[in-house]
C-alpha positions in Angstrom: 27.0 5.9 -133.1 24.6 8.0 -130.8 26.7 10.9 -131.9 25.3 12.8 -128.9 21.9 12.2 -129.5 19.3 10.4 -126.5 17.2 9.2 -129.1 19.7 7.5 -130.8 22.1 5.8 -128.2 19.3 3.0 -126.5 17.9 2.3 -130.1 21.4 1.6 -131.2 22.3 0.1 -128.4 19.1 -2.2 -128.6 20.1 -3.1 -132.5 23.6 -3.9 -131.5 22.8 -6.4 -128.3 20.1 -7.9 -129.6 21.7 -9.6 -132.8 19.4 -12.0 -135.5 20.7 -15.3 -136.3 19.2 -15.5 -139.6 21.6 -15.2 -142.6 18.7 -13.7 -144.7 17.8 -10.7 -142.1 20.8 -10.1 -142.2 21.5 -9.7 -145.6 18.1 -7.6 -145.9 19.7 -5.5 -143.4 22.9 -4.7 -145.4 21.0 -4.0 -148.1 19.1 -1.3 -146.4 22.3 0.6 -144.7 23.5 0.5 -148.3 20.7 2.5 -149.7 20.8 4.6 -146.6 24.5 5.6 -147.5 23.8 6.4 -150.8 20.8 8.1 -150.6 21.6 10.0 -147.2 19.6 12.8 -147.9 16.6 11.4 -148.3 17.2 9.2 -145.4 17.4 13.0 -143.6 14.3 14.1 -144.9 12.3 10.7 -144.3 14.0 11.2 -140.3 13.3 14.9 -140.0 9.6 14.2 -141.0 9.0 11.1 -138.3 10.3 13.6 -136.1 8.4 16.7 -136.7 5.3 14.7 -136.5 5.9 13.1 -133.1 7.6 16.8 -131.7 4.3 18.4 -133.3 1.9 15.7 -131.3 3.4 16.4 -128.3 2.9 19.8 -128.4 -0.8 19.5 -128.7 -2.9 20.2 -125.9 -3.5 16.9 -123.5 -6.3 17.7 -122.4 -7.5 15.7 -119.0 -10.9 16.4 -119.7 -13.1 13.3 -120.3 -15.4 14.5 -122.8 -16.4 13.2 -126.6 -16.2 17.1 -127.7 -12.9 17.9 -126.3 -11.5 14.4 -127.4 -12.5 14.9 -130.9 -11.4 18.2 -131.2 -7.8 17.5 -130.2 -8.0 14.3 -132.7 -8.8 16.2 -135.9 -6.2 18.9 -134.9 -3.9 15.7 -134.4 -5.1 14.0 -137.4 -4.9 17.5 -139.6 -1.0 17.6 -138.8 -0.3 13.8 -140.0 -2.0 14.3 -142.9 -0.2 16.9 -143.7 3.4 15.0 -143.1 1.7 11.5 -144.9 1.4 14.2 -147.7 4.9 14.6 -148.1 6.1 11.1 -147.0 4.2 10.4 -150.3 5.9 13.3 -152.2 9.1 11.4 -151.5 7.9 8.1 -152.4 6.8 9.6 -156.2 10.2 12.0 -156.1 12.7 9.4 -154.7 12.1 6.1 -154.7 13.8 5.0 -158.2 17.0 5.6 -156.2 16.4 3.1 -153.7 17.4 -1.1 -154.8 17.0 -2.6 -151.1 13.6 -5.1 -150.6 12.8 -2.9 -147.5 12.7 0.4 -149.0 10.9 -0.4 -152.3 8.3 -2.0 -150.4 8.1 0.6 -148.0 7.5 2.9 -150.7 4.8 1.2 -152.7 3.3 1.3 -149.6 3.0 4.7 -149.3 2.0 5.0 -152.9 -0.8 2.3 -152.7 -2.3 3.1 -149.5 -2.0 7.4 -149.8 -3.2 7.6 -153.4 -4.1 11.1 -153.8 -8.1 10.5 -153.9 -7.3 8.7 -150.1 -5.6 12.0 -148.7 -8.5 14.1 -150.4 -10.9 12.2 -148.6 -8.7 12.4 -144.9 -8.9 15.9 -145.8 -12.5 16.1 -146.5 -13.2 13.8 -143.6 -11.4 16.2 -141.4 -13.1 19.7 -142.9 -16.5 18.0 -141.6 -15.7 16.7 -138.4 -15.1 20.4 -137.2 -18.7 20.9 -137.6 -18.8 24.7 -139.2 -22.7 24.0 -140.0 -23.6 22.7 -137.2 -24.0 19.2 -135.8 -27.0 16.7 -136.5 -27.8 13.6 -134.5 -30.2 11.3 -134.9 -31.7 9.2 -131.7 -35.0 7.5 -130.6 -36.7 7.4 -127.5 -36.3 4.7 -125.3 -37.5 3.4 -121.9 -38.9 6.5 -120.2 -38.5 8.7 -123.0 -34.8 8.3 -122.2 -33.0 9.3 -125.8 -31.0 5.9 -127.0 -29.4 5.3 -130.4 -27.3 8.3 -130.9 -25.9 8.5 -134.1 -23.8 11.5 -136.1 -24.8 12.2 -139.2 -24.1 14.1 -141.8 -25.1 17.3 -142.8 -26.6 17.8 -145.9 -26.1 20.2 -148.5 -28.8 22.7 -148.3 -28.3 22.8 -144.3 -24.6 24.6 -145.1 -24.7 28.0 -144.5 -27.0 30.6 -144.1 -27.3 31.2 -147.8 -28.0 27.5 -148.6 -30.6 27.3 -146.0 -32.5 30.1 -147.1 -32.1 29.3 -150.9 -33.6 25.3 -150.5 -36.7 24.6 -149.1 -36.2 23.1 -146.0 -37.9 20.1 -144.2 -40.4 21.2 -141.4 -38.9 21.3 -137.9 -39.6 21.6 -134.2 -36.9 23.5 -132.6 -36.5 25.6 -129.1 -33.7 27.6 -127.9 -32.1 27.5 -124.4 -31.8 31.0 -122.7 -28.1 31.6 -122.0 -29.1 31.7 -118.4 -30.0 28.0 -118.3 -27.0 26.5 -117.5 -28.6 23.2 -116.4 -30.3 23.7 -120.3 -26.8 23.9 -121.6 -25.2 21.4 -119.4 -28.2 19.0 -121.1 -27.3 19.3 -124.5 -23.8 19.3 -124.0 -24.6 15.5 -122.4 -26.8 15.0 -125.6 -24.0 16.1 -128.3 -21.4 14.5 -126.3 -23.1 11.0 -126.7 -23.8 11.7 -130.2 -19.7 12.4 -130.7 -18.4 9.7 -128.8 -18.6 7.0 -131.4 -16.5 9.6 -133.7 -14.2 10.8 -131.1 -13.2 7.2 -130.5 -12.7 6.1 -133.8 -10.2 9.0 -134.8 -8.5 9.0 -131.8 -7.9 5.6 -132.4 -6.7 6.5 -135.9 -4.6 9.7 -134.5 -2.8 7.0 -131.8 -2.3 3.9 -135.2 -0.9 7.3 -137.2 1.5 8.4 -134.4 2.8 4.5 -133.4 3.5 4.8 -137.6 5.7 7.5 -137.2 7.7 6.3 -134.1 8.0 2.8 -135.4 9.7 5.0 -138.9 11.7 7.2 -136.7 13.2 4.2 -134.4 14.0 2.4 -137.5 15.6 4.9 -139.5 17.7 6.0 -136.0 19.6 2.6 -136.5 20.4 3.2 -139.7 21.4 7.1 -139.4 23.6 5.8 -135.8 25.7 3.3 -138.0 26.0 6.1 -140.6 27.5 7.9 -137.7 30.0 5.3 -137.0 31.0 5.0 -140.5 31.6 8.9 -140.6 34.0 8.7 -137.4 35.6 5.4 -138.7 36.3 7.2 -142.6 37.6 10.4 -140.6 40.6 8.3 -139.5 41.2 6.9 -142.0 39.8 3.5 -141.3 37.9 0.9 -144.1 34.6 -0.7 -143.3 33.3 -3.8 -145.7 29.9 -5.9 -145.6 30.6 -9.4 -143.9 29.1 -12.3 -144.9 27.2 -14.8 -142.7 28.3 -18.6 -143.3 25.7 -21.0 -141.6 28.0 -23.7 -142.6 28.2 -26.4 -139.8 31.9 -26.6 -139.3 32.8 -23.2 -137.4 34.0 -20.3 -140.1 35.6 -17.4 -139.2 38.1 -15.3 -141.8 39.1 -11.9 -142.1 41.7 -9.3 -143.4 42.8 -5.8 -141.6 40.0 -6.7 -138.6 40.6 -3.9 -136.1 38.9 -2.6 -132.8 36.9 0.2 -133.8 36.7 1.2 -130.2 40.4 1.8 -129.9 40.3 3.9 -133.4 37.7 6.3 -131.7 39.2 6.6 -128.7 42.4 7.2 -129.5 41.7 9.3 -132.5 44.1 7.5 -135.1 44.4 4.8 -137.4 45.3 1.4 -135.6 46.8 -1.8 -136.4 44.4 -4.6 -138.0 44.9 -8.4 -138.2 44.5 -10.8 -140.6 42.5 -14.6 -139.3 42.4 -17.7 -141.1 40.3 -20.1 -138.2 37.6 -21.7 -140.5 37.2 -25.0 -138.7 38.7 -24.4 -135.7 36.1 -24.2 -132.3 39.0 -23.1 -130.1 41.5 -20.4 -130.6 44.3 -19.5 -128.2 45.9 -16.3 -127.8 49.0 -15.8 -126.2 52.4 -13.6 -126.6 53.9 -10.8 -125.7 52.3 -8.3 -123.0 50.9 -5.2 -124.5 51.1 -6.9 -128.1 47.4 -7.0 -128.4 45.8 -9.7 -127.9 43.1 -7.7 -125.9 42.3 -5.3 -128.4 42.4 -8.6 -131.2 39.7 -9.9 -128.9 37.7 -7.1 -128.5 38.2 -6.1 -132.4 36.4 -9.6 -133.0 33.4 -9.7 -130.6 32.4 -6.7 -131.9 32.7 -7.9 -135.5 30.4 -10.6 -134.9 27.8 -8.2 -133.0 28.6 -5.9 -135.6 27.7 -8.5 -138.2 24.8 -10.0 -136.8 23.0 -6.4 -136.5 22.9 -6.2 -140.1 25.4 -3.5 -140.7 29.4 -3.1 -141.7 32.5 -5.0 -140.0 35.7 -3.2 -139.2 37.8 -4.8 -141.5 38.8 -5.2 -145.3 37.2 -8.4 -145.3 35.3 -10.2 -142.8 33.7 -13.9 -143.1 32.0 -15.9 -140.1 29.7 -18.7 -138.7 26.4 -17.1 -137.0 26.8 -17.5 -133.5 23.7 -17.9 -131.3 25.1 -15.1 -128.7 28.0 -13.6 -128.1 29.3 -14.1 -124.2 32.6 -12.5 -122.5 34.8 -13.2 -119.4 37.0 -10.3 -118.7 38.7 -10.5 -115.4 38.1 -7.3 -113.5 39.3 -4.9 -110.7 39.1 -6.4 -106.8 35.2 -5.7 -105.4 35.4 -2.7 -103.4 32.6 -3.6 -101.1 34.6 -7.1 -100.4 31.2 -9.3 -100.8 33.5 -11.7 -102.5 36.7 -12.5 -103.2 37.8 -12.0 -106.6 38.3 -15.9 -107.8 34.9 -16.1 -107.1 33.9 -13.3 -108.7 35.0 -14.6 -111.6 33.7 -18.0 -110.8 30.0 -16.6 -110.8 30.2 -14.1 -113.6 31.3 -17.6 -115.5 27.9 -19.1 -114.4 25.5 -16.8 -115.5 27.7 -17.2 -119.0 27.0 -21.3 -118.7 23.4 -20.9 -117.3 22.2 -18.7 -120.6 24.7 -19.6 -123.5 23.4 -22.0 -126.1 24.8 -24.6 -128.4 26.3 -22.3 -130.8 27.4 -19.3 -128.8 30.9 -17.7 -128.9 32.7 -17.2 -125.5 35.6 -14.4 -125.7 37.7 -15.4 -122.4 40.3 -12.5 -121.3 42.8 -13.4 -118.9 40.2 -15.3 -116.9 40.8 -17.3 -113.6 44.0 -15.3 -112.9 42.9 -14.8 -109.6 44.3 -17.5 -108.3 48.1 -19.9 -109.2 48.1 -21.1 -112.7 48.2 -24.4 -112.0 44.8 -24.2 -110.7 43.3 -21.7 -112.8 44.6 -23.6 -115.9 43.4 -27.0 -114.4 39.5 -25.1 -113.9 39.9 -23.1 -117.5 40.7 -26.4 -119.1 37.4 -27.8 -117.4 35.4 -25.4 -118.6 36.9 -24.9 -121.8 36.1 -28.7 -122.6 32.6 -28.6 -121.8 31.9 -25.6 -123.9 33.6 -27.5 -126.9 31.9 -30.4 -125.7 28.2 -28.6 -126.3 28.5 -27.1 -129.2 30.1 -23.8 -128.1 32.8 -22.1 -129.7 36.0 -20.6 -127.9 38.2 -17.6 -128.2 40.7 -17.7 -124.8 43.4 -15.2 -124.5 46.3 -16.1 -121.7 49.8 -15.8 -119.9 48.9 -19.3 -118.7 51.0 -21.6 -120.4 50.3 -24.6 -119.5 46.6 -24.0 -120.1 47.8 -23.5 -123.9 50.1 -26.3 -123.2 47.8 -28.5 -122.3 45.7 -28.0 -125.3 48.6 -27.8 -127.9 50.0 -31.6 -126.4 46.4 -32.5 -127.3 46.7 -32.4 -131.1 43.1 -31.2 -130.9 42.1 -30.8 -134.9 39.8 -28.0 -133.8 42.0 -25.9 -132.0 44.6 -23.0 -133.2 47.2 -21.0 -131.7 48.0 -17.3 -132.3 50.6 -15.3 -130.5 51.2 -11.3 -130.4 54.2 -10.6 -132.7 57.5 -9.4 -131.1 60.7 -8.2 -132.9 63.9 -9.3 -131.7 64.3 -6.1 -130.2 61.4 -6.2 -127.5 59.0 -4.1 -129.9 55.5 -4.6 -130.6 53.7 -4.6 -133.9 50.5 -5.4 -132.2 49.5 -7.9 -134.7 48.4 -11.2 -134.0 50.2 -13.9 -136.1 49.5 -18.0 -135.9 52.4 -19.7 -133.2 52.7 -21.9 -130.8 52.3 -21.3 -126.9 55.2 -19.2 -125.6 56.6 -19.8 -122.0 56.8 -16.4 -121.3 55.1 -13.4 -121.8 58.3 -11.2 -122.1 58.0 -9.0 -118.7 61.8 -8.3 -119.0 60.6 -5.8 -122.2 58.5 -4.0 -120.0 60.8 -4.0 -116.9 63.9 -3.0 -119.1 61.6 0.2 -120.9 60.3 0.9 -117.1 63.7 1.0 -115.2 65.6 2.1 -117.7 67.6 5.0 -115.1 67.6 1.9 -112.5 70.6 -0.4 -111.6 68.7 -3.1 -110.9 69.7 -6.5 -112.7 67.3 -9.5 -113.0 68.3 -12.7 -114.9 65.8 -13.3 -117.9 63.9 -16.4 -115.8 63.3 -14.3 -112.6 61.4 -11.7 -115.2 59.7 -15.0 -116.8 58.9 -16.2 -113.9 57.4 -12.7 -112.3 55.5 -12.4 -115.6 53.6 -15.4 -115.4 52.7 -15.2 -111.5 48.7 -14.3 -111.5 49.7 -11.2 -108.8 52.6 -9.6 -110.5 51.1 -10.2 -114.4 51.0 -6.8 -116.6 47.3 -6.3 -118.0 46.8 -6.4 -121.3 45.3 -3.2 -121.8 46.3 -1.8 -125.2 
């Protein structure tokens, strides 16, 4: 999605992690990508100019200088350059907005047509041809306790004070004036003080302004980066030849989840080719059981549908034909993982306190993707703590996706009769080959290690019966990862 870019990849990333639960957001969302990929080009030219404004900012002299003179003069130079690009933000908001259908983008452009009407950047403009003070600068103060001036205020200059020409045309008001030599640098360092106070109130206010104009434009450019980073994703998904569709949130109480040609965009990209997608009838079932064939993909069917829910609860496209499902309140995953190098635990408990954090911050409502989990250890006692668990997630509220060689685990669960719970297995052909799809069927004893050791040792005279390869295949130490 980040397509190379720094910018891009933590606001993404950010989008993508930290999903909405509300159906409406996310349908305001969709709506929004939508009109990004049909009017791309503008979406470029709104990006481009967020950018150039932010690029052009930091490029202006920060000057460490604490004075009202210096401050102001680095604000209206600021201010001068956003007012030119609010100029042509509301160029595109005359030119382009009939093309735009989405909530968010016709009210973001009123908004730009209401608030920079044409007499409001004249008088930006006009404001900003004054404050660099070609005339002159007038003040007005009083004296206070010891003659001490108090009450500086800018003002501004009339008319018949502009310009030499003016000045000696009108009659002017009588004045008392003196000049300081050059020489007098105390003199100098005076009225500096004196026109310093009388700025400060101005140099304030537009800098304020410059800083409310600049958070405008990085708010716009962090915004439209989400947009433009799924854009990229859809451009490397099309280029293999892979569909994308809008899901649709179901906030339905009994658990929904439906979909046709799901697939694991992550695999697509990485492998550079079109892959295999599944098709998922589970509307209301909490648990789901995966189990099959090694190397069938079941792994890449897991992954394929956690990131169709985070996908789908970011507000943009689903990697599928057709993808419908209950809004989860997170998302939470329990992959088992290499040994730990540094040894500070053993891996059983590894997995053991990785589950924890998962039960200390998962709320009614969350999804919990297990992958081969608790296969540290036998699998009588891993199936004996994964049923545990797996009950009290069900038991608050939690929904349950658990891919296994276990098979009493799925056993156990199947001899149930649990309404809520299905069964999927990777598809085999009688041959040993994969098709890598995931079809509904019951738990299988075996996870078919004699395919693997028969492609493997092919050259090898080595005979084993088919329950010694069963048997190897299911031990927790000898079990084939899943890694499609």
């Amino acid at each position: 999605m980040a397509a190379g870019d720094d910018f891009l990849r933590p606001v993404v990333e950010s989008g993508i992690l930290n999903s909405v639960t509300d159906a409406e957001v996310i349908h305001y969302r969709q709506q929004v990508l939508l009109d990004c990929g049909q009017c791309r080009a503008v979406l470029e030219r709104l990006y481009e100019i967020a950018v150039d404004a932010i690029e052009e900012e930091r490029k202006q002299f920060h000057f460490s200088i604490d004075r009202a003179s210096v401050m102001l003069y680095r604000a209206v130079e600021t201010m001068s350059m956003f007012h030119d690009r609010l100029r042509r933000l509301r160029q595109i908001a005359e030119q382009d907005a009939h093309a735009f259908e989405s909530p968010a983008f016709v009210r973001f452009f009123k908004m730009l047509r209401d608030e920079l009407s044409d007499d409001y950047l004249a008088e930006i403009a006009a404001h900003l041809k004054e404050l660099r003070f070609e005339h002159g600068i007038l003040l007005s103060a009083r004296l206070g306790a010891g003659n001490k001036g108090v009450a500086f205020v800018l003002r501004e200059l009339p008319e018949r004070r502009r310009g030499r020409l003016r000045r000696l045309v009108y009659r002017q008001p009588e004045t008392h004036a003196f000049e300081i030599h050059p020489r007098d640098q105390a003199g100098i360092r005076g009225l500096e003080e004196l026109r310093n106070r009388g700025l400060d109130v101005a140099a304030n206010a537009l800098g304020q302004a410059s800083d409310h104009v600049l958070a405008f434009f990085k708010q716009l450019r962090t915004e439209l980066a989400f947009y433009r980073g799924a854009l990229n994703l859809s451009d490397a998904l099309e280029a293999q030849g892979m569909s994308t569709c809008y899901p649709e949130p179901r906030t339905e109480d009994s658990p929904q989840r439906e979909s046709k040609g799901l697939y694991d965009p992550s695999l697509c990209l990485t492998a550079g080719r079109a892959v295999t997608g599944n098709d998922i009838a589970a509307n209301g079932y909490d648990l789901v059981f995966v189990t099959g064939a090694n190397q069938g993909g079941k792994s890449t069917f897991l992954r394929s549908l956690g990131l169709a829910q985070l996908l789908m609860q970011a507000g943009l496209f689903v990697c599928a034909e057709r993808f419908a499902a209950s809004i989860c309140s997170g998302v939470f995953t329990h992959y088992k993982r290499e040994e730990d190098a540094g040894m500070a635990s053993g891996k059983f408990e590894e997995e053991l306190l990785r589950m924890d954090q998962i039960v200390t911050h998962i709320q009614p409502g969350g999804l919990v993707l297990f992958n081969e989990s608790f296969a540290a250890t036998n699998e009588r006692e891993g199936a004996e703590i994964a049923t545990e668990i797996v009950n009290v997630l069900l038991e608050k509220k939690m929904k349950v996706v658990f891919v296994t060689h276990f098979y009493e685990l799925a056993l156990a669960f199947s001899a149930s009769e649990r309404t809520d719970a299905l069964f999927l297995e990777a598809e085999r052909t009688e041959d040993g080959s994969r098709t890598h799809r995931i079809r509904p069927g019951q738990p299988s004893r075996t996870a078919y290690g004699r395919d693997l050791y028969a492609r493997i040792f092919a050259d090898f005279d080595v005979k084993m019966s088919e329950q010694e390869i069963s048997r190897a295949s299911e031990e927790p130490a000898a079990s084939t990862t899943d890694s499609d």
